[in-house]
C-alpha positions as CSV (number, residue, x, y, z in Angstrom):
1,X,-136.0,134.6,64.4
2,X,-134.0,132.7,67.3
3,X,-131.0,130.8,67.5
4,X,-129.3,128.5,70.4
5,X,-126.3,130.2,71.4
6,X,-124.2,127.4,71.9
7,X,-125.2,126.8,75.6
8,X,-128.7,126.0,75.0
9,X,-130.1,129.9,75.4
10,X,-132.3,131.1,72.6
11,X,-131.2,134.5,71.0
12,X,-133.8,136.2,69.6
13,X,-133.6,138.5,66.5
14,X,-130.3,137.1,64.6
15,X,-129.1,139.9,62.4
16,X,-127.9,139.0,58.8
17,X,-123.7,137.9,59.4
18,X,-125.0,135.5,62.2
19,X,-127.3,133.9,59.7
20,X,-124.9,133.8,57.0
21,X,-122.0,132.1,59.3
22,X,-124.8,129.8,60.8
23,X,-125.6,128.7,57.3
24,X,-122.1,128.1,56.2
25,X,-121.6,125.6,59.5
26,X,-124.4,124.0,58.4
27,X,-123.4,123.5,55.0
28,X,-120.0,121.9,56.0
29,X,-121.8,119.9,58.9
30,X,-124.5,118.5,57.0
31,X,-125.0,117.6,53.4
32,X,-127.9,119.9,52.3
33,X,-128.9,119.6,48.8
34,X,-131.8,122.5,48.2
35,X,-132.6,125.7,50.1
36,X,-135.7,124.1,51.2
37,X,-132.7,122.1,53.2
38,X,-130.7,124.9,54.1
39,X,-134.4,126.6,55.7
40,X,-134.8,123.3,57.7
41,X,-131.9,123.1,59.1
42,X,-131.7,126.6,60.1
43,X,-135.3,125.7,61.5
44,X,-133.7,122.8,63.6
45,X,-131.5,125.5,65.1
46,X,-134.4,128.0,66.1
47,X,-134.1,130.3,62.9
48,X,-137.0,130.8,61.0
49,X,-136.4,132.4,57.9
50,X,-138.0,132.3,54.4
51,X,-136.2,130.5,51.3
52,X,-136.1,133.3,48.8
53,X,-133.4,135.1,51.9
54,X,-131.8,131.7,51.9
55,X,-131.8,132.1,48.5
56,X,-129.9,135.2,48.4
57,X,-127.8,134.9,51.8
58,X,-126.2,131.8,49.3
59,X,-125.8,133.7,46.5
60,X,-123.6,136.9,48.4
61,X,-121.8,134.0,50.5
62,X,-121.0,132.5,46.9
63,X,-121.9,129.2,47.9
64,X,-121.9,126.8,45.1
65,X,-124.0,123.9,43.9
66,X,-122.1,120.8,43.2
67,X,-123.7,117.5,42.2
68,X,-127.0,117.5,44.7
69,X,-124.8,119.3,47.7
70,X,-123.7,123.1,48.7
71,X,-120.3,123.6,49.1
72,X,-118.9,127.0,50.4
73,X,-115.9,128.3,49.3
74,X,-113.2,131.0,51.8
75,X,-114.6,134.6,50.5
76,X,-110.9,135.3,49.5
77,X,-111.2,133.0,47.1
78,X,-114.0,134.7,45.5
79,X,-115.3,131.4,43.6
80,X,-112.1,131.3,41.2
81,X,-109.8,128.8,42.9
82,X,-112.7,125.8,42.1
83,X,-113.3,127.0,38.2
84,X,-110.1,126.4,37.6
85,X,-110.3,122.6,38.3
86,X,-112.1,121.3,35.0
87,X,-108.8,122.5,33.1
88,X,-106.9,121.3,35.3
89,X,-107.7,117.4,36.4
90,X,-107.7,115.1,34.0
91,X,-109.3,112.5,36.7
92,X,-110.1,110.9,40.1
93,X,-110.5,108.3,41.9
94,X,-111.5,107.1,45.6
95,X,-109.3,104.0,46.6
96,X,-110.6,103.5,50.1
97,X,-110.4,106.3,52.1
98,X,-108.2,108.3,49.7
99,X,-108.6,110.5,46.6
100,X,-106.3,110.6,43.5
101,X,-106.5,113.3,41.6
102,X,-104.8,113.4,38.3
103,X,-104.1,116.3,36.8
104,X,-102.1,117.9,34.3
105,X,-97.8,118.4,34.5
106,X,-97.7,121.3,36.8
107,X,-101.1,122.0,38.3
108,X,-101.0,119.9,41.3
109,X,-100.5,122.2,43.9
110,X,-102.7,124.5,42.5
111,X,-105.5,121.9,42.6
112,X,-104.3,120.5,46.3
113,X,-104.9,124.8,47.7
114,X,-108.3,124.5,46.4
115,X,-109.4,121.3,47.5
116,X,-107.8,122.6,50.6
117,X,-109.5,125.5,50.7
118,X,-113.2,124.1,50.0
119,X,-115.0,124.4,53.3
120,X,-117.4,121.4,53.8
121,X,-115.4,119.1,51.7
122,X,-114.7,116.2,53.5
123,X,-111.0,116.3,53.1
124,X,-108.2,116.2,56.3
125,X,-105.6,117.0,54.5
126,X,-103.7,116.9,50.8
127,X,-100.3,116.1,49.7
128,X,-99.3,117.4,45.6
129,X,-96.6,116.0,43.6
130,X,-95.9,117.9,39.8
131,X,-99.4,116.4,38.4
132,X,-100.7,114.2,41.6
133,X,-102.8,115.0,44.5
134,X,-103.1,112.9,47.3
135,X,-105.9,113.9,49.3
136,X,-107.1,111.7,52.7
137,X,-110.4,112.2,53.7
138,X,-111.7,110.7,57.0
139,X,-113.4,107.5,55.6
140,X,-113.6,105.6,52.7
141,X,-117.9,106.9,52.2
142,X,-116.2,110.8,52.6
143,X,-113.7,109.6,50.0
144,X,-115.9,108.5,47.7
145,X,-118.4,111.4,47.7
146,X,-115.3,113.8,47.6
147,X,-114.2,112.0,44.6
148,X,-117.6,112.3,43.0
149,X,-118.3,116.1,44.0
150,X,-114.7,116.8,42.0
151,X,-115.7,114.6,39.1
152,X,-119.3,116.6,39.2
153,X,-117.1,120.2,39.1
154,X,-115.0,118.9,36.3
155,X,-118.1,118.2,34.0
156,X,-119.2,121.7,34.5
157,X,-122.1,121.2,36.5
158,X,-121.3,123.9,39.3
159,X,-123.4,127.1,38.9
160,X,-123.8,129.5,41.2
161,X,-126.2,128.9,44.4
162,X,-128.9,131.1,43.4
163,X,-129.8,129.5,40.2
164,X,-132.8,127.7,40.1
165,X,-132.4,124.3,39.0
């Protein structure tokens, strides 16, 4: 295996924690859907490396599957902070480059330090009220695929990574 190391020189022999932190940038860069994506575009970076270790390198990274897209979540946050979203948002909506989320009296700010926390979701930043969340994401096509990866969590369609589909 090889990787670029940021200056255009080729590494050669990428242990396991450089794979695993080059998949994660690639998961918030790009919007990879299978691990057959996730050994591509490790592939367009000079690592070659078989799908059943992408397969597990998601599942220990705890990398969810949400709608048709990988999202990765802060290790401290050990996968909990987005489970708790289906009881907690009652719905959302994109209104140009913005997402409303509605949620129940309370939960707000519990729901804005997720969505906060989500690396790869295409959020720059959220603002809770007692059971609103503001959240702006950089365009109004970001805003509408955040809205509908939340809307995909809160039917119960995230599973972990690993899972064969």
């Amino acid at each position: 295996m090889s990787v670029e190391d940021g200056v255009g020189r080729t590494q050669e022999g990428v242990d396991k924690g450089t794979r695993q932190n080059l998949i994660l940038r690639l998961i918030s860069e790009q919007s990879l859907g299978t691990q057959g994506d996730v050994v591509g575009a490790l592939a367009g970076v000079g690592v070659e490396v078989a799908q059943a270790t992408v397969s597990r390198d998601l599942a220990e990274l705890g990398v969810l599957k949400v709608g048709n897209r990988y999202l990765a979540l802060p290790h401290e946050s050990n996968m909990a902070g987005i489970e708790v979203l289906p009881s907690f948002v009652l719905r959302v909506t994109a209104a140009q480059n913005s997402v409303v989320v509605h949620t129940r009296d309370g939960t707000a700010g519990a729901v804005a330090n997720v969505l906060d926390r989500v690396k790869g979701l295409k959020i720059v930043g959220t603002v809770a009220g007692l059971d609103t969340v503001f959240a702006i994401s950089p365009d109004n096509e970001a805003a509408e695929e955040v809205a509908g990866l939340i809307a995909d969590v809160c039917r119960a369609k995230t599973r972990p990574a690993g899972t064969i589909e």
